[in-house]
mmCIF file of the C-alpha atoms, coordinates in Angstrom:
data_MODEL
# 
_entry.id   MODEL 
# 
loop_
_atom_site.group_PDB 
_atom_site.id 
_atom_site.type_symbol 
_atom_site.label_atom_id 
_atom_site.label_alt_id 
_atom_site.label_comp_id 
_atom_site.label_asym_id 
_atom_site.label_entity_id 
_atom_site.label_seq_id 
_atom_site.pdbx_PDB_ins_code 
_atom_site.Cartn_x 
_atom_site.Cartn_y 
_atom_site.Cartn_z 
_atom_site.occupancy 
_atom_site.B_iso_or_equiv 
_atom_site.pdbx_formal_charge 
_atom_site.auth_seq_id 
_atom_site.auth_comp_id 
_atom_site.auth_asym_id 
_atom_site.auth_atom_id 
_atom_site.pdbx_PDB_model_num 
ATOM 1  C CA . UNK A 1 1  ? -20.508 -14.828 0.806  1.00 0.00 ? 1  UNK A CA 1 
ATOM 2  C CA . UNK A 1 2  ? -19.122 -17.879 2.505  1.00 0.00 ? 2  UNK A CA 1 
ATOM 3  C CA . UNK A 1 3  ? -16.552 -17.834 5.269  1.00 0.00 ? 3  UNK A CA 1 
ATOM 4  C CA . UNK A 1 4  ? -14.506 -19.906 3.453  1.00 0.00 ? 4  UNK A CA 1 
ATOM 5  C CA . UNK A 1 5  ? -14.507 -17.340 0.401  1.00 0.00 ? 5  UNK A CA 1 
ATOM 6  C CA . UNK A 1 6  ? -13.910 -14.336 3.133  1.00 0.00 ? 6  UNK A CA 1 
ATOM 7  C CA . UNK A 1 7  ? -11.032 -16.368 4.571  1.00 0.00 ? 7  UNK A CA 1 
ATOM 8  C CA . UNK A 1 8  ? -9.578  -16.614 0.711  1.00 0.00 ? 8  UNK A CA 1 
ATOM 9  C CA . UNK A 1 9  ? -9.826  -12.927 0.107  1.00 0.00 ? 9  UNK A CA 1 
ATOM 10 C CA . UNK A 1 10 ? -8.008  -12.670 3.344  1.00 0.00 ? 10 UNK A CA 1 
ATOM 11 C CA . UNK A 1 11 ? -5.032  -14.505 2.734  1.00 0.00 ? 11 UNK A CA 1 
ATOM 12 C CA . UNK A 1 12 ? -4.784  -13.225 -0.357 1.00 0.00 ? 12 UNK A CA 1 
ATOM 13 C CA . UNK A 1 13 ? -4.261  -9.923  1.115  1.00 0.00 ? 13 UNK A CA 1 
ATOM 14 C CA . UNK A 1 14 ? -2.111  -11.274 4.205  1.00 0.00 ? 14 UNK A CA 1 
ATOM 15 C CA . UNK A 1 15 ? 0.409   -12.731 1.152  1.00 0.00 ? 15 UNK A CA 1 
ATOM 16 C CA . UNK A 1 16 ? 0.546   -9.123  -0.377 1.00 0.00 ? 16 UNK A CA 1 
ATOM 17 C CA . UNK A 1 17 ? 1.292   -7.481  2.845  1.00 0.00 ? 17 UNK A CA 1 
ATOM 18 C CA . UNK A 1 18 ? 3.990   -9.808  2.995  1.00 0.00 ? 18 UNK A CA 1 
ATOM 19 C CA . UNK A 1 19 ? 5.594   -9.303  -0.436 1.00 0.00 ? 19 UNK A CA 1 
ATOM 20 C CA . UNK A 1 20 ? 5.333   -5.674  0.123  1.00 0.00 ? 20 UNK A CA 1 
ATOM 21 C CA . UNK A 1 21 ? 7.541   -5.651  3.901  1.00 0.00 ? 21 UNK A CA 1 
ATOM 22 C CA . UNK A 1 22 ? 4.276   -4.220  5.376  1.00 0.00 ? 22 UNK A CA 1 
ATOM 23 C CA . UNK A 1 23 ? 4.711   -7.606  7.903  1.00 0.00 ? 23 UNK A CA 1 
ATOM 24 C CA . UNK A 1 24 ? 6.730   -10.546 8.176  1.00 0.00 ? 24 UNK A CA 1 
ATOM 25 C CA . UNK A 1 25 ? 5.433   -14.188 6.904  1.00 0.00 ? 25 UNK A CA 1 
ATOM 26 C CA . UNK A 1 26 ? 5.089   -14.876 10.757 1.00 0.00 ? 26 UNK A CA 1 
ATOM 27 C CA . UNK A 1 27 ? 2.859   -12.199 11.824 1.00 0.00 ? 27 UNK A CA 1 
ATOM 28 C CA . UNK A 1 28 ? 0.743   -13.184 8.570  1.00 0.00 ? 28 UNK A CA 1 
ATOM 29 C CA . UNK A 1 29 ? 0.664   -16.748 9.717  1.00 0.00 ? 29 UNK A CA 1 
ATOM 30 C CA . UNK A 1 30 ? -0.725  -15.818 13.214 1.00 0.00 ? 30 UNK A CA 1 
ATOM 31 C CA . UNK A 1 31 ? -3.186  -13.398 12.198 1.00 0.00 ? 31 UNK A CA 1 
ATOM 32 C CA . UNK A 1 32 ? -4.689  -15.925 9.490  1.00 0.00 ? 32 UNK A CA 1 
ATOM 33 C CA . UNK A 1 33 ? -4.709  -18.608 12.304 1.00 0.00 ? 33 UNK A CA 1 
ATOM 34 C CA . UNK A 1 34 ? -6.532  -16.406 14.612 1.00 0.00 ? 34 UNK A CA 1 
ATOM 35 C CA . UNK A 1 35 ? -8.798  -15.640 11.591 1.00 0.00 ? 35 UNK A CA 1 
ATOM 36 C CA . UNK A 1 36 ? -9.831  -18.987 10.581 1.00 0.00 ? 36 UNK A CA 1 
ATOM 37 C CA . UNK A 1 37 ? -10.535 -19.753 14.385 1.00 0.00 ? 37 UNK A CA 1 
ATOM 38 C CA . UNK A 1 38 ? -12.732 -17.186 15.178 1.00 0.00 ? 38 UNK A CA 1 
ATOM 39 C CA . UNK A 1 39 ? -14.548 -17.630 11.895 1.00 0.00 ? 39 UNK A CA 1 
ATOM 40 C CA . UNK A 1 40 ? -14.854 -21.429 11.759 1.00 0.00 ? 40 UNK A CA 1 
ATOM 41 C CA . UNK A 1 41 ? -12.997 -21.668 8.597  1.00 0.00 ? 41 UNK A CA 1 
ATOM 42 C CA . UNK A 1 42 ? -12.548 -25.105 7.517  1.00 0.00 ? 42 UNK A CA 1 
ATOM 43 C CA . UNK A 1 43 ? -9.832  -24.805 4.566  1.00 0.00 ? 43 UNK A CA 1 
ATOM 44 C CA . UNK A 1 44 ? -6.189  -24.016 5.194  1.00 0.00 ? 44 UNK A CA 1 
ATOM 45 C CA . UNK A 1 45 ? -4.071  -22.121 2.945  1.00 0.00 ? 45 UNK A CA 1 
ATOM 46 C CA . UNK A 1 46 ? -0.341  -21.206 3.142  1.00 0.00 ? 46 UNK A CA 1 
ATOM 47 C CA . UNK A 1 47 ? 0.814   -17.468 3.546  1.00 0.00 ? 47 UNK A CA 1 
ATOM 48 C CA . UNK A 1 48 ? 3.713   -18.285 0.744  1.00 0.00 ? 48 UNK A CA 1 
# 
C-alpha cells in the first residue's frame, strides 16, 4: 500500500480520536505532521 494511502488511514483515525476526547485537535495535528514527515507523504489533509 502507498504511503499516501497509510497516511489516509491515519488521519482518519487521528479525527476519531479526536471526536471521542481521547486527544485534543492539537496533539492530532502534531502527530500527523510528524507522520507525513517521516514518511514522505506528499498530500495534506485536515484533522477536522
Amino acid at each position: 500500500m502507498s504511503v499516501n494511502a497509510n497516511y489516509c488511514g491515519t488521519v482518519i483515525l487521528l479525527r476519531k480520536l479526536v471526536e471521542g476526547g481521547y486527544c485534543t485537535k492539537n496533539e492530532a495535528t502534531r502527530i500527523a505532521a510528524l507522520i507525513a514527515r517521516q514518511t514522505g507523504v506528499n498530500i495534506k489533509l485536515p484533522i477536522t
